[in-house]
TIMI-2910 file (N, C-alpha, C, CB; in pm, 1 decimal, decimal comma, always signed):
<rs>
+----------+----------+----------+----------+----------+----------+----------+----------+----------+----------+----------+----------+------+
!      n_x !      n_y !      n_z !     ca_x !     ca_y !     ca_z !      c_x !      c_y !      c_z !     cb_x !     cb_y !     cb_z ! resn !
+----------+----------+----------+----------+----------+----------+----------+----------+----------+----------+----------+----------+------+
!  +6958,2 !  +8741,2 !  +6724,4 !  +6875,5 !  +8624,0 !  +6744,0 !  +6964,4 !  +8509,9 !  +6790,6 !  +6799,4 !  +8586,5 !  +6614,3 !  Unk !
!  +6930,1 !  +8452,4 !  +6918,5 !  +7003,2 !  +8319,8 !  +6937,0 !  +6958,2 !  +8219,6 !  +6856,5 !  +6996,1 !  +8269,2 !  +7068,5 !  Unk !
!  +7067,9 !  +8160,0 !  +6783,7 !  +7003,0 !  +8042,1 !  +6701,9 !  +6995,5 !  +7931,1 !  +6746,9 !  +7054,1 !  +8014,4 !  +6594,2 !  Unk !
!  +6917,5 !  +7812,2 !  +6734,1 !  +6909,6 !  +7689,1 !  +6805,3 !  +7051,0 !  +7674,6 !  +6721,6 !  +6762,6 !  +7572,1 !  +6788,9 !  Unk !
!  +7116,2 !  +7542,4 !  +6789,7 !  +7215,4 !  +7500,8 !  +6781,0 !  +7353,4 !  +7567,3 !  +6716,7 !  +7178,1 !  +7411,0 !  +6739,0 !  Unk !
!  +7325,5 !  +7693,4 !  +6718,8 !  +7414,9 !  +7705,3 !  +6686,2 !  +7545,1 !  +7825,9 !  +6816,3 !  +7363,3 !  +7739,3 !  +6543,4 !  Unk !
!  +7634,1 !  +7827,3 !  +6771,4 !  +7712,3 !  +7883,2 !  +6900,7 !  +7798,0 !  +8033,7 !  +6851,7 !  +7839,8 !  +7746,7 !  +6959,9 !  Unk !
!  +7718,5 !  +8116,2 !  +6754,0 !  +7848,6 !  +8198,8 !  +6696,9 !  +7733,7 !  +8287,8 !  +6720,0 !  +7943,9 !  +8176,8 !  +6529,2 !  Unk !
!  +7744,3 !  +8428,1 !  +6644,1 !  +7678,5 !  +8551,3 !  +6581,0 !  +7709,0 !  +8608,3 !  +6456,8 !  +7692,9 !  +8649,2 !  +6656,2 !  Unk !
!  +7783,7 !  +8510,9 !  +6407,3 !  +7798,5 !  +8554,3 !  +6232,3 !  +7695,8 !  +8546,8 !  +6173,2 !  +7885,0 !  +8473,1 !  +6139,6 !  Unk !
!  +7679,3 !  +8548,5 !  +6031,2 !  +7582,7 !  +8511,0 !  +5917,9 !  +7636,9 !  +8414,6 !  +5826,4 !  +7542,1 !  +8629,2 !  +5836,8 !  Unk !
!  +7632,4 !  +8290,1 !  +5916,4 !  +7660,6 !  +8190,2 !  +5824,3 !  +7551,9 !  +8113,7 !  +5734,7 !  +7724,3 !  +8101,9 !  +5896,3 !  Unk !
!  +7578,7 !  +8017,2 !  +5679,8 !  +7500,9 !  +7990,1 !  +5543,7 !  +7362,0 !  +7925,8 !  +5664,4 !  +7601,9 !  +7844,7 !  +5394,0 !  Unk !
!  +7404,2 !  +7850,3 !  +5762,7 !  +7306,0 !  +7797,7 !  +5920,7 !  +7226,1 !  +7917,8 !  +5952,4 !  +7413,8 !  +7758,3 !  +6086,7 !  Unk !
!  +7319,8 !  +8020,6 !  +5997,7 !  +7235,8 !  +8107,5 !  +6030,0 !  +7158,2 !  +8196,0 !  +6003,4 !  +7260,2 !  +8136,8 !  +6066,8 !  Unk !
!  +7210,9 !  +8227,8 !  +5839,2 !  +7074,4 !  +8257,8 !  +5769,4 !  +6972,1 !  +8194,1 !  +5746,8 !  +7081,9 !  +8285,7 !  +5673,4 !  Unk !
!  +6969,8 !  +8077,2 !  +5691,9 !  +6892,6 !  +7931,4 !  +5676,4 !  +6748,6 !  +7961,2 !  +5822,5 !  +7048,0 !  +7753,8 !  +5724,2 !  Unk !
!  +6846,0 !  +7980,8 !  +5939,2 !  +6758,4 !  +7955,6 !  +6112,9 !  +6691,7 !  +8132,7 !  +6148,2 !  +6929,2 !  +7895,0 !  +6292,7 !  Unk !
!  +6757,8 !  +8197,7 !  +6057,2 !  +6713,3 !  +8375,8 !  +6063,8 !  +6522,5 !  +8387,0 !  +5932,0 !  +6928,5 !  +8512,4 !  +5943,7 !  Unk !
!  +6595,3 !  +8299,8 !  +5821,2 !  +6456,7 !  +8340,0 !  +5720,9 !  +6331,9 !  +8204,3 !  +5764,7 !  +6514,4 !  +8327,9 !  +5501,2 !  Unk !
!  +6442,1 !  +8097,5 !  +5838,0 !  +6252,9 !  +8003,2 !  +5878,6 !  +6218,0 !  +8038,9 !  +6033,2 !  +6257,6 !  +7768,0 !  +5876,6 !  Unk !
!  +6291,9 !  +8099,1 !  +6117,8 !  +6230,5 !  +8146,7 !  +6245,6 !  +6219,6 !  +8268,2 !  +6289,1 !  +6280,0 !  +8100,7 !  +6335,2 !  Unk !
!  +6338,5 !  +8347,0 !  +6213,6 !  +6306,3 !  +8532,0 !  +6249,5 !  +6190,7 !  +8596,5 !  +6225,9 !  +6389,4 !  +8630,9 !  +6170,1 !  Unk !
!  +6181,7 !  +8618,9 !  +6330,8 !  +6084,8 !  +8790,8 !  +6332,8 !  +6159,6 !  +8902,3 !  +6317,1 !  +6006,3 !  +8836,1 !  +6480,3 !  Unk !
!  +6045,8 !  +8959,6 !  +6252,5 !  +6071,2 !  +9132,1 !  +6193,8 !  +6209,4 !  +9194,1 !  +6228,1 !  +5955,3 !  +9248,9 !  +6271,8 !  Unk !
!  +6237,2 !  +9176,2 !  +6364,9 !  +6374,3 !  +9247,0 !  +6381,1 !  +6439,4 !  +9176,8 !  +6369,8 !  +6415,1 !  +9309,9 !  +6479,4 !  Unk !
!  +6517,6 !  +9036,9 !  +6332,8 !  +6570,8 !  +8955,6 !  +6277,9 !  +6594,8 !  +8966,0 !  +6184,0 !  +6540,2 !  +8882,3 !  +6282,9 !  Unk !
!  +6501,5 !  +8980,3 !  +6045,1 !  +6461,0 !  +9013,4 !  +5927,1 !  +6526,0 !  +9122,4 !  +5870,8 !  +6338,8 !  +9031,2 !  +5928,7 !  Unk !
!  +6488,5 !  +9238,0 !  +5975,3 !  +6540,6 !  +9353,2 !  +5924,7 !  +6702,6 !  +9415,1 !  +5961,3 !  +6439,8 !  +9444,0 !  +5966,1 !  Unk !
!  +6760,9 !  +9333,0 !  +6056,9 !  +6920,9 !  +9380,1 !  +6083,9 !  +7038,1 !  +9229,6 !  +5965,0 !  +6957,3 !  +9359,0 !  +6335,9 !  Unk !
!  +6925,4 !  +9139,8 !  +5926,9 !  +6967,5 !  +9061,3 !  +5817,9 !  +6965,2 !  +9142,6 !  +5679,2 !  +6877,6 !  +8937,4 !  +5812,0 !  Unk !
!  +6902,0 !  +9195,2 !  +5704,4 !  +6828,1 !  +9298,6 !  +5530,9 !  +6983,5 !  +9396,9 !  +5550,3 !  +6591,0 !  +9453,0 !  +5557,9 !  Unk !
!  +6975,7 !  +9469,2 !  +5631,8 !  +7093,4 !  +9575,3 !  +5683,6 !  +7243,7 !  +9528,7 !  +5650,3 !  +7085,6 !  +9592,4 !  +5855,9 !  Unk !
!  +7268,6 !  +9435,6 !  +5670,6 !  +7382,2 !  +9366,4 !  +5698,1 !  +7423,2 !  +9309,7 !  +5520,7 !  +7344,1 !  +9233,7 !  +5830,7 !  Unk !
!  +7284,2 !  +9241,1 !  +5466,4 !  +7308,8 !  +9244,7 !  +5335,4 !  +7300,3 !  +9346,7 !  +5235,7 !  +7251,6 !  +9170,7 !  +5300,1 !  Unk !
!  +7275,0 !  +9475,5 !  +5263,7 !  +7243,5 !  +9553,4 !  +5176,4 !  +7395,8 !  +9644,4 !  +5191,4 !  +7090,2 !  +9623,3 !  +5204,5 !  Unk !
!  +7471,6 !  +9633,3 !  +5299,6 !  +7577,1 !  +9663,2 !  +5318,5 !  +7708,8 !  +9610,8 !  +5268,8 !  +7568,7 !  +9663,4 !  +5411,2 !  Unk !
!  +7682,8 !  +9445,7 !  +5224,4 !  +7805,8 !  +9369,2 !  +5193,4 !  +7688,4 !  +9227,0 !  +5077,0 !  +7913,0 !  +9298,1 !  +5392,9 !  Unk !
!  +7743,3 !  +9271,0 !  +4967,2 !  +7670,4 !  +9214,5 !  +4830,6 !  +7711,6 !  +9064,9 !  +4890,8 !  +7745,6 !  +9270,6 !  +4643,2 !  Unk !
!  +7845,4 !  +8984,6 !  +4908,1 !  +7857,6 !  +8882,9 !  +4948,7 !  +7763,6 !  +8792,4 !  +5031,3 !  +7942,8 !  +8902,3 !  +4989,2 !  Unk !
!  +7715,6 !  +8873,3 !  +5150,1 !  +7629,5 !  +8818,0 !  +5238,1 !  +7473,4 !  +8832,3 !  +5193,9 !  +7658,0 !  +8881,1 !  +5369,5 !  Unk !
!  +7412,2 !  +8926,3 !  +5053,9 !  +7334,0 !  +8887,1 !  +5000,4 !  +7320,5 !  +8794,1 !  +4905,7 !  +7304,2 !  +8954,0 !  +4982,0 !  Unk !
!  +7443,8 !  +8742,6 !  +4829,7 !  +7424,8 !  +8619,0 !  +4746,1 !  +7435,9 !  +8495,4 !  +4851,9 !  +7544,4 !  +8609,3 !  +4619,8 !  Unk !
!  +7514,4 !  +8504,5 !  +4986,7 !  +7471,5 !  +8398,4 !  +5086,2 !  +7310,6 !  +8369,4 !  +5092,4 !  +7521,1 !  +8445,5 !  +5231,5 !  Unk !
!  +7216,3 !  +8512,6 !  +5078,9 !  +7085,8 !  +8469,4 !  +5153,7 !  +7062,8 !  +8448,5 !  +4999,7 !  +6976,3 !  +8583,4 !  +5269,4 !  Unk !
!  +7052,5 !  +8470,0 !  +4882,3 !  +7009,9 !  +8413,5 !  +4717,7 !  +7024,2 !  +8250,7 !  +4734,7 !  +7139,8 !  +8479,0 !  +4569,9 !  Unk !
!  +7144,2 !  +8254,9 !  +4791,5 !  +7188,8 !  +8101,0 !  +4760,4 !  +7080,4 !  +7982,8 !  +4833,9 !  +7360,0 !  +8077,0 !  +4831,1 !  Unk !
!  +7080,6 !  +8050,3 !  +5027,4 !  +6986,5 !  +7988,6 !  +5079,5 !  +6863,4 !  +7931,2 !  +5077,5 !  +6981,4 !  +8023,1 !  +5122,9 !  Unk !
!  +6783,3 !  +8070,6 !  +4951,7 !  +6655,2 !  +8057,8 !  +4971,5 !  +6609,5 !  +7984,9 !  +4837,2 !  +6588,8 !  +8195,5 !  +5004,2 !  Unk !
!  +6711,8 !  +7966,3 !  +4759,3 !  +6738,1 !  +7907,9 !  +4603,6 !  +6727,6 !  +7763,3 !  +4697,0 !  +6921,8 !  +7957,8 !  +4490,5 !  Unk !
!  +6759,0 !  +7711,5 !  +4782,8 !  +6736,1 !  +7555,1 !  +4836,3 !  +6574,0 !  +7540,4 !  +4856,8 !  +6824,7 !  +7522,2 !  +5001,4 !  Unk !
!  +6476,7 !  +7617,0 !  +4871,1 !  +6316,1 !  +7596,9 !  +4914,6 !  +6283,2 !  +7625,6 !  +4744,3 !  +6230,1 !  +7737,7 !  +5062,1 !  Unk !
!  +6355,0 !  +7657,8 !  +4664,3 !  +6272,7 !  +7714,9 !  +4594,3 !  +6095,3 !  +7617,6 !  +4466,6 !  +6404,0 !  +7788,8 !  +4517,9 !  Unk !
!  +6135,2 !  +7528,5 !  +4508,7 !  +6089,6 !  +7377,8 !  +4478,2 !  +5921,7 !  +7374,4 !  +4555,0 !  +6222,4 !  +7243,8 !  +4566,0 !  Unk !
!  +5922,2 !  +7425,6 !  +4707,8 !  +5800,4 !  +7407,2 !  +4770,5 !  +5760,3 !  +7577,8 !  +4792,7 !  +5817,6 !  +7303,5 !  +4919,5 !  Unk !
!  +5626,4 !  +7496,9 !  +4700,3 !  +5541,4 !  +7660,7 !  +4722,7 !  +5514,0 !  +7684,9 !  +4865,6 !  +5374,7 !  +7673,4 !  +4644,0 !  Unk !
!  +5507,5 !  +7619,2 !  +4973,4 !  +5478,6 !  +7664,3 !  +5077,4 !  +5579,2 !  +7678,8 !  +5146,0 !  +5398,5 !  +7609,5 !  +5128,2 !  Unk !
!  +5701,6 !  +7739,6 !  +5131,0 !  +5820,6 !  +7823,1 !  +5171,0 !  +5800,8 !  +7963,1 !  +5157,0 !  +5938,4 !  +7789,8 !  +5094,5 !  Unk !
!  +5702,5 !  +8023,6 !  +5197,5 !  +5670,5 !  +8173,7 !  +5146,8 !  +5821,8 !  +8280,6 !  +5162,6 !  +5525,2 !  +8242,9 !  +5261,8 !  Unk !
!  +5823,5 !  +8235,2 !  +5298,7 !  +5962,9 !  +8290,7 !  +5360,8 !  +6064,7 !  +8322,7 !  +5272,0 !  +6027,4 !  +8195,9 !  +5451,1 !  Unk !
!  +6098,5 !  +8181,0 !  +5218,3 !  +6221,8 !  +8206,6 !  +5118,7 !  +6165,5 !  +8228,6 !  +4999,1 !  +6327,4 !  +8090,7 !  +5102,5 !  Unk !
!  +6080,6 !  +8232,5 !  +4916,4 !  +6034,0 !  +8278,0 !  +4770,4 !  +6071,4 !  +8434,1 !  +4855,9 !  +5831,8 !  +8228,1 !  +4693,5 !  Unk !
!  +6005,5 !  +8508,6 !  +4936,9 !  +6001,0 !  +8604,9 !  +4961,0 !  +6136,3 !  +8689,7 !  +4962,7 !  +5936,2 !  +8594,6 !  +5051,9 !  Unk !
!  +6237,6 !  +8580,0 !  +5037,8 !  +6403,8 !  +8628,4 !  +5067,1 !  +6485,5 !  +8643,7 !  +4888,4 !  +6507,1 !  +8460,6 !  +5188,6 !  Unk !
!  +6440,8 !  +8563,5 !  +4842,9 !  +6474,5 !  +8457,3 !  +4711,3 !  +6476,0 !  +8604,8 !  +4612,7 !  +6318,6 !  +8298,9 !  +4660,0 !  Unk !
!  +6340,4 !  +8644,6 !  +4644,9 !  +6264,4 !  +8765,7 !  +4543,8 !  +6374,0 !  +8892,8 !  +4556,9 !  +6077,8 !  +8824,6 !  +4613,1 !  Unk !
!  +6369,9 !  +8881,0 !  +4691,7 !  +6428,1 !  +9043,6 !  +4749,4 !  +6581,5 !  +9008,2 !  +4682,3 !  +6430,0 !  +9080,8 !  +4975,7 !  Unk !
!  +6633,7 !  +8910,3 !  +4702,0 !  +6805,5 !  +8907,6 !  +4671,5 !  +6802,3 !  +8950,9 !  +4536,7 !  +6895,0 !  +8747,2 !  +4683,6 !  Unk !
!  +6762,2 !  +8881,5 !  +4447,4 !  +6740,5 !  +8883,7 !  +4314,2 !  +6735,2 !  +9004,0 !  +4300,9 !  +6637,9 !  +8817,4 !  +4261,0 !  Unk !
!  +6631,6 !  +9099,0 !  +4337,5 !  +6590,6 !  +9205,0 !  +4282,9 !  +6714,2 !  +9329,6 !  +4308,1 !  +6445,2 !  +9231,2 !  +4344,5 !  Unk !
!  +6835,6 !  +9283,3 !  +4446,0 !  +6882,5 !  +9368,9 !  +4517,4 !  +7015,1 !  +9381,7 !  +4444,5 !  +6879,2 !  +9335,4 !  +4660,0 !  Unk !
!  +7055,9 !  +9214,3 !  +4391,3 !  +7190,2 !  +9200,0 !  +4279,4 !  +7177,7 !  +9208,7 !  +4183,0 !  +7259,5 !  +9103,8 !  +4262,2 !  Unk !
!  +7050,7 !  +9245,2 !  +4095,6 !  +7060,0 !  +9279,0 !  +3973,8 !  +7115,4 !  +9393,2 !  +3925,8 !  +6963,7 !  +9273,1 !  +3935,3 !  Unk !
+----------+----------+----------+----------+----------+----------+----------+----------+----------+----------+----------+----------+------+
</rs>
């Protein structure tokens, strides 16, 4: 996914942040891949979605929020 403003292809704390409020499905799912491969880069997306967790209408991240949780326990 090209991210607005941003200029890399890592998974930084930005580009997860610009992957769970604008990705589609295949976005979603090579992010899922990538964290299920390296625990680090799933407490990156815990951490992210722990910032919405305040507005119920963040479905996105309750949703990301849910999955991390459930994946580092």
């Amino acid at each position: 996914m090209q991210h607005r403003h941003l200029n890399h292809n890592g998974y930084t704390l930005a580009a997860i942040d610009d992957i769970i409020a604008r990705g589609k499905r295949q976005d979603w799912a090579g992010m899922r891949d990538a964290a299920l491969a390296d625990k680090t880069l799933m407490a990156k997306v815990l951490r992210i979605a722990r910032t919405r967790e305040s507005d119920r209408f963040a479905q996105r991240y309750h949703f990301w929020r849910s999955y991390a949780e459930q994946k580092l326990a």
